[in-house]
C-alpha positions in Angstrom: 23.3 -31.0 8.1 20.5 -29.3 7.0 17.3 -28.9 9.0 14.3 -30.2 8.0 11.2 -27.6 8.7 7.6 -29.3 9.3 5.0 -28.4 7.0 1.2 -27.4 8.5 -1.9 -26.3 7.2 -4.7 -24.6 8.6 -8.5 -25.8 8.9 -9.1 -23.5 6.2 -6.5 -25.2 3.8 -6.7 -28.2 4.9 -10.8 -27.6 3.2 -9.4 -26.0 0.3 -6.9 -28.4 -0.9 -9.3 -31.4 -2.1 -11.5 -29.0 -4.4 -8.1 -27.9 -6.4 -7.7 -29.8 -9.7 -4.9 -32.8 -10.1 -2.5 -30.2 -11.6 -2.6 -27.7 -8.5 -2.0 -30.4 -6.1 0.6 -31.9 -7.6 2.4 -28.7 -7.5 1.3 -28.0 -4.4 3.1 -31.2 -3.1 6.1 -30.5 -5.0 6.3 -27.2 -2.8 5.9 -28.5 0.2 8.9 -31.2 -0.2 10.8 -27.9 -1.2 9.4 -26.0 2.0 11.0 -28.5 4.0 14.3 -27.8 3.3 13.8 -24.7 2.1 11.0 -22.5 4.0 12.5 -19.5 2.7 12.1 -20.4 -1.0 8.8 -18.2 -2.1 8.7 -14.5 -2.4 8.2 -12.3 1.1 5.5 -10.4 1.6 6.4 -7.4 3.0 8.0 -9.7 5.8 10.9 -12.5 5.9 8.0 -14.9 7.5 5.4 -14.2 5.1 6.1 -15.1 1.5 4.3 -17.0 -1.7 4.7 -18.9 -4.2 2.8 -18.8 -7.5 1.6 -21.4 -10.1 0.4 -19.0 -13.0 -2.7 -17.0 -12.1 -2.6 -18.2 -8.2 -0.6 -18.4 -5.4 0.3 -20.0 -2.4 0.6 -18.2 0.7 2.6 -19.8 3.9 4.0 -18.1 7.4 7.5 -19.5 8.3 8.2 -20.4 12.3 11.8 -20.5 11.9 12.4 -21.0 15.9 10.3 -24.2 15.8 11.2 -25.6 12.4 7.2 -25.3 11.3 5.4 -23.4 7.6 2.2 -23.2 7.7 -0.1 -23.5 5.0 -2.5 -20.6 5.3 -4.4 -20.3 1.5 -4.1 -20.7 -2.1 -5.7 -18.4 -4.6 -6.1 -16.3 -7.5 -4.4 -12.5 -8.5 -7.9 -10.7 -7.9 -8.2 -12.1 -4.3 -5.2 -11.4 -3.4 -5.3 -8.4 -1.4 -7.9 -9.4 0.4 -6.3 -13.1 1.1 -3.1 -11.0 2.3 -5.0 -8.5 4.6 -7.4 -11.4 6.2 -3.7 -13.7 7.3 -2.4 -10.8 8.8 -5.5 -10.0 11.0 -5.1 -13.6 12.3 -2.0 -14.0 12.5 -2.6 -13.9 16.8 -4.8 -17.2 15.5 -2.1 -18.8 13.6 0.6 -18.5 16.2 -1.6 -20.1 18.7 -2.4 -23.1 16.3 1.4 -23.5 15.5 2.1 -23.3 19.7 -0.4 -26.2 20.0 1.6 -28.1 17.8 4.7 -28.1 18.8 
């Protein structure tokens, strides 16, 4: 039986999302069906609970909460940003453990 992880988003997405174009949320759908069998499907980021999964130019960056069955959708954007996308989740990452712990 395979376990079924549930899928999240932060404020921050959650604002993010309606401004992408038809194409990118389409996709962005299709991933998170796929998440929820398979949270470990992107590529890690330097850890097993941090990975991304691209759509050309851009990306989609989620944490995995594998003892509570949760990804979270942190932010999707372009190449040049993301360093700087990268370095600001993993200065809050205190903020999204405490948003997933609320939700559980």
């Amino acid at each position: 039986m395979s376990v079924s992880f549930r899928v999240l988003e932060t404020r921050a997405f959650g604002e993010l999302y309606p401004a992408l174009d038809a194409f990118e949320q389409n996709w962005i759908s299709k991933i998170i069906a796929q998440l929820k069998t398979n949270p470990f499907a992107g590529k890690p980021l330097g850890f097993e609970w941090f990975r991304e999964k691209k759509l050309g130019g851009k990306r989609l960056y989620y944490l995995i909460y594998q003892k509570v069955g949760i990804v979270l959708l942190v932010a999707f954007g372009g190449k040049k940003e993301q360093q700087k996308i990268i370095s600001h989740i993993l200065q809050n990452l205190k903020e999204y453990d405490e948003l997933v712990a609320k939700v559980q």
